[in-house]
C-alpha positions in Angstrom: 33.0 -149.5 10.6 35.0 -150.3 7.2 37.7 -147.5 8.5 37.8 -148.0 12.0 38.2 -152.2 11.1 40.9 -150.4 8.9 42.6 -148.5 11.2 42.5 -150.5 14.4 43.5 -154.2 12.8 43.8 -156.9 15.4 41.5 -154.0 18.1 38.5 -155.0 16.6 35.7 -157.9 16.6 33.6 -158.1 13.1 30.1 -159.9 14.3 29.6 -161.7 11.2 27.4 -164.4 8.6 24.2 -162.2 10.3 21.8 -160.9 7.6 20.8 -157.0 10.0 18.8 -155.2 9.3 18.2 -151.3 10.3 14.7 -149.6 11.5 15.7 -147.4 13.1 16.2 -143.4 12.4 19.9 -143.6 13.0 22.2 -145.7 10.7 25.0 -145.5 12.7 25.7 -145.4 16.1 27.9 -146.3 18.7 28.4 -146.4 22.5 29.5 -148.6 25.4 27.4 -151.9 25.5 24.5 -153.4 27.9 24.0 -156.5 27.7 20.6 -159.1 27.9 20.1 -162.2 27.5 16.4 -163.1 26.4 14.4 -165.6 24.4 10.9 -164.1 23.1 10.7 -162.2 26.3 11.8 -158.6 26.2 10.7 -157.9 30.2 14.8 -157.3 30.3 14.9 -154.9 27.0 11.5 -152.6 28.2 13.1 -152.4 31.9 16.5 -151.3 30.6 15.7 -149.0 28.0 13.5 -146.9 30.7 16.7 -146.5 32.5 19.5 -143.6 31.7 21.4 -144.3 28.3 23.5 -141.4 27.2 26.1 -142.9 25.3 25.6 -146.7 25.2 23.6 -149.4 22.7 21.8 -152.1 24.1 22.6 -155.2 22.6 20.2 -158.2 23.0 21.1 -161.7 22.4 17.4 -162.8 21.4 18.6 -166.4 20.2 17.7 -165.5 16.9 14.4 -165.5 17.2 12.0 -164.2 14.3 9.2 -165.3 15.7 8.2 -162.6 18.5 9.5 -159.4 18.7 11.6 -157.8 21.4 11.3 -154.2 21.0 8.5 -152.0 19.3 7.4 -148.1 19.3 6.8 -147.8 22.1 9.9 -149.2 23.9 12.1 -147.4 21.4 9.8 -144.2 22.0 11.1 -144.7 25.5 14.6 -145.3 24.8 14.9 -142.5 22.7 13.3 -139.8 25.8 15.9 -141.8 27.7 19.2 -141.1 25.7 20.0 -144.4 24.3 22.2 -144.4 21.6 21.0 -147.4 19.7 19.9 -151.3 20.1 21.0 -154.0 18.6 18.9 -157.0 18.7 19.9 -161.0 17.7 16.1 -161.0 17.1 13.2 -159.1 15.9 11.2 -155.9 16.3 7.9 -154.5 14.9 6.4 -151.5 14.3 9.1 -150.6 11.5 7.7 -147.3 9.7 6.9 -145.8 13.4 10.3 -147.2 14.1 12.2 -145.4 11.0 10.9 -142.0 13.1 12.6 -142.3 16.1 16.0 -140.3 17.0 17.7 -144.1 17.9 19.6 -146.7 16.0 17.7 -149.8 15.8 19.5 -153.1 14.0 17.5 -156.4 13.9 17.8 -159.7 12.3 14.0 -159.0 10.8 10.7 -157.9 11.8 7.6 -160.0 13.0 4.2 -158.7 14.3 3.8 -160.5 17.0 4.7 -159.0 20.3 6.9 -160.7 22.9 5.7 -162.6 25.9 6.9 -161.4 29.1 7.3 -163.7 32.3 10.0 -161.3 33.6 12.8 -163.6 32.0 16.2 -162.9 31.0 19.5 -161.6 32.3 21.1 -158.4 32.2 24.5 -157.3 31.7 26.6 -161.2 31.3 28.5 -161.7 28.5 26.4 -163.0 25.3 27.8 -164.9 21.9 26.6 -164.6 18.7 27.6 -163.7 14.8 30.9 -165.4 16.1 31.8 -162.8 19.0 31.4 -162.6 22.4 30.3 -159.4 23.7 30.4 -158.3 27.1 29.3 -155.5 29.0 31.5 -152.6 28.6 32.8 -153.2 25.5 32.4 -150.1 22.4 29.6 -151.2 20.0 29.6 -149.4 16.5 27.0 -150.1 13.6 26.7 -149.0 10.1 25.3 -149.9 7.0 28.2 -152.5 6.8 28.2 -154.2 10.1 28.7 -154.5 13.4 31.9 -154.4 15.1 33.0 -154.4 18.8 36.3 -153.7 20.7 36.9 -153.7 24.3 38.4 -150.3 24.4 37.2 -146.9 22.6 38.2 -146.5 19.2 36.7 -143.1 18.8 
């Protein structure tokens, strides 16, 4: 992310002042973002992650929430059989050291225990805000070890 923030000045959207972290196998990935919008309810997240995901990231705006999480092993387990690059949560997960297995990038604000309700809540792909950004679906998501950044057209 450093170089591409380097070389693409101006093309670029830094989602910042967020403390993620990765659980994932994959530090780094990238792809075309899906969007949901959830709160402590990942009915959206399982439903899309059993769907085709060759090249794209699902990014969740959770709220922020630490206090349930939004994906686990099993979810990821199902993400990974269908081709997701990554997912990148404004939220927590659980399940870390299965999750540090799986073939999938996997970027959280923390980790909780606690699974998430699910009363079939949320919305899929509508633009979501956080860290600063607005990202909507269809932009290029790519995530490192130093951040996050998003851009509205392909930068690799």
């Amino acid at each position: 992310t450093c170089d591409l923030c380097g070389d693409n000045e101006g093309k670029v959207a830094v989602v910042a002042g967020l403390q993620w972290q990765s659980y994932g196998g994959r530090d780094r990935f990238c792809g075309e973002a899906v969007t949901v919008k959830c709160f402590e309810d990942n009915s959206r997240v399982k439903e899309e992650l059993a769907n085709p995901g060759a090249g794209k990231v699902l990014v969740v705006d959770g709220g922020g929430s630490l206090r349930n999480a939004l994906i686990g092993d099993m979810i990821a387990e199902n993400a990974v059989k269908n081709g997701w690059e990554g997912v990148v949560i404004h939220g927590a997960c659980r399940d870390v050291d299965e999750l540090a297995k799986l073939d999938i990038g996997v970027v959280t604000l923390g980790c909780v225990p606690i699974k998430s309700v699910r009363r079939g809540e949320g919305q899929l792909n509508i633009p979501i805000s956080f860290g600063g950004v607005t990202l909507s679906p269809g932009d290029h998501i790519y995530v490192d070890n130093n951040g996050i950044i998003a851009s509205t057209t392909a930068l690799l």
